[in-house]
C-alpha positions as CSV (number, residue, x, y, z in Angstrom):
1,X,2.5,-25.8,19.5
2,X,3.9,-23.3,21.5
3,X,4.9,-24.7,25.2
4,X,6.1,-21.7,27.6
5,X,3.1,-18.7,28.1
6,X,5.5,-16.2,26.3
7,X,5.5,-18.4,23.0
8,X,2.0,-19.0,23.1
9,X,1.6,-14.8,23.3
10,X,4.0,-14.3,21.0
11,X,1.7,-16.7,18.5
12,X,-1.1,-14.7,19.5
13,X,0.6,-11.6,18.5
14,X,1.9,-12.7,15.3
15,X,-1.6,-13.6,14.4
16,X,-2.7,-10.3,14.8
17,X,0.2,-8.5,13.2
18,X,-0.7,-11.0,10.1
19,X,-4.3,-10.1,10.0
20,X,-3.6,-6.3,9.8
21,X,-0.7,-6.9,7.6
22,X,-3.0,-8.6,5.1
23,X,-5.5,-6.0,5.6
24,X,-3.0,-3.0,4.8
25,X,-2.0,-5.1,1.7
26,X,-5.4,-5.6,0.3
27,X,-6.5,-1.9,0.8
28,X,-3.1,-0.9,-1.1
29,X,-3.8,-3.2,-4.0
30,X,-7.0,-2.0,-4.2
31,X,-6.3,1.7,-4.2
32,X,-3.6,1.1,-6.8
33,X,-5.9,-0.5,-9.0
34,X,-8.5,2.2,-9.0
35,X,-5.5,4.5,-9.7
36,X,-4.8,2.7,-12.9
37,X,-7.9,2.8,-13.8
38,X,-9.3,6.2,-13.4
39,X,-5.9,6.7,-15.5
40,X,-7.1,4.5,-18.0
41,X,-10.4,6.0,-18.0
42,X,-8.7,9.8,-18.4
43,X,-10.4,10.6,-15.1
44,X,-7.5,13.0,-14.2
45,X,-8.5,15.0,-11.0
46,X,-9.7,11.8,-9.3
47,X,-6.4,9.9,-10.4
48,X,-4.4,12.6,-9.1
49,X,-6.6,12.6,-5.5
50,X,-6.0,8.8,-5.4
51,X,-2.2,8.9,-5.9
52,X,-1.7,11.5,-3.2
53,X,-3.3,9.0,-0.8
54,X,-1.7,6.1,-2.4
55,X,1.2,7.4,-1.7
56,X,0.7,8.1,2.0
57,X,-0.4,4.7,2.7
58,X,2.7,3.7,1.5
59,X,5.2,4.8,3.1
60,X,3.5,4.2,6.1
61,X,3.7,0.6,5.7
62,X,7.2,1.4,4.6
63,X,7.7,2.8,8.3
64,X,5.9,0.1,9.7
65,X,7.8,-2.6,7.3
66,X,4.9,-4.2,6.3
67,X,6.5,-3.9,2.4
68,X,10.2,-3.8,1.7
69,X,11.1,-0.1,1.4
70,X,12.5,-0.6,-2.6
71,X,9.1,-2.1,-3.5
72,X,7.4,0.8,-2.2
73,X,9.5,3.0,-3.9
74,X,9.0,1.4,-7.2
75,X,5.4,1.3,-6.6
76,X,5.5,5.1,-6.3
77,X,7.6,5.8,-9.3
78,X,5.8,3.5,-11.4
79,X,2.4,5.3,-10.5
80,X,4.2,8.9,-10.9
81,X,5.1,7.9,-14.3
82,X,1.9,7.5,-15.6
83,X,0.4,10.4,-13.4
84,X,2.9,13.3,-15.2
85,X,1.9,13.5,-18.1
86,X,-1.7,14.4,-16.2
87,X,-0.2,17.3,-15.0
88,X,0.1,19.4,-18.6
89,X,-3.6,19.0,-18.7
């Protein structure tokens, strides 16, 4: 247990940061995963709307550092890989 007031806000604040932290990870996942599978499903346009905003959520929990900048940046690539050869159709 934290002893001095600016320890016992500084556990206050790291609670918070976790909870939106968490939250920000979970809406990622999620979006990535409905990526996938409107790619899977040939649902191209949709795919294609979905990456755009996939891709602007992460990097701004790469600018917040909520995920490690080279995870982002595989996550991205990986996505864009599967995405291109949408773009011929």
């Amino acid at each position: 247990m934290p002893n001095t007031p600016a320890a016992k806000k500084a556990l206050r604040q790291n609670k918070k940061r976790k909870e939106r932290n968490k939250r920000t990870k979970k809406e990622l996942k999620a979006l990535i995963k409905d990526t996938k599978s409107l790619i899977a499903e040939k649902k191209f346009d949709e795919a294609k709307e979905i990456f755009r905003k996939v891709q602007a959520k992460l990097d701004k929990a790469a600018s917040k550092k909520i995920l490690k900048k080279g995870k982002i940046n595989r996550e991205k690539s990986r996505l864009a890989k599967k995405i291109a050869p949408l773009n011929s159709h």
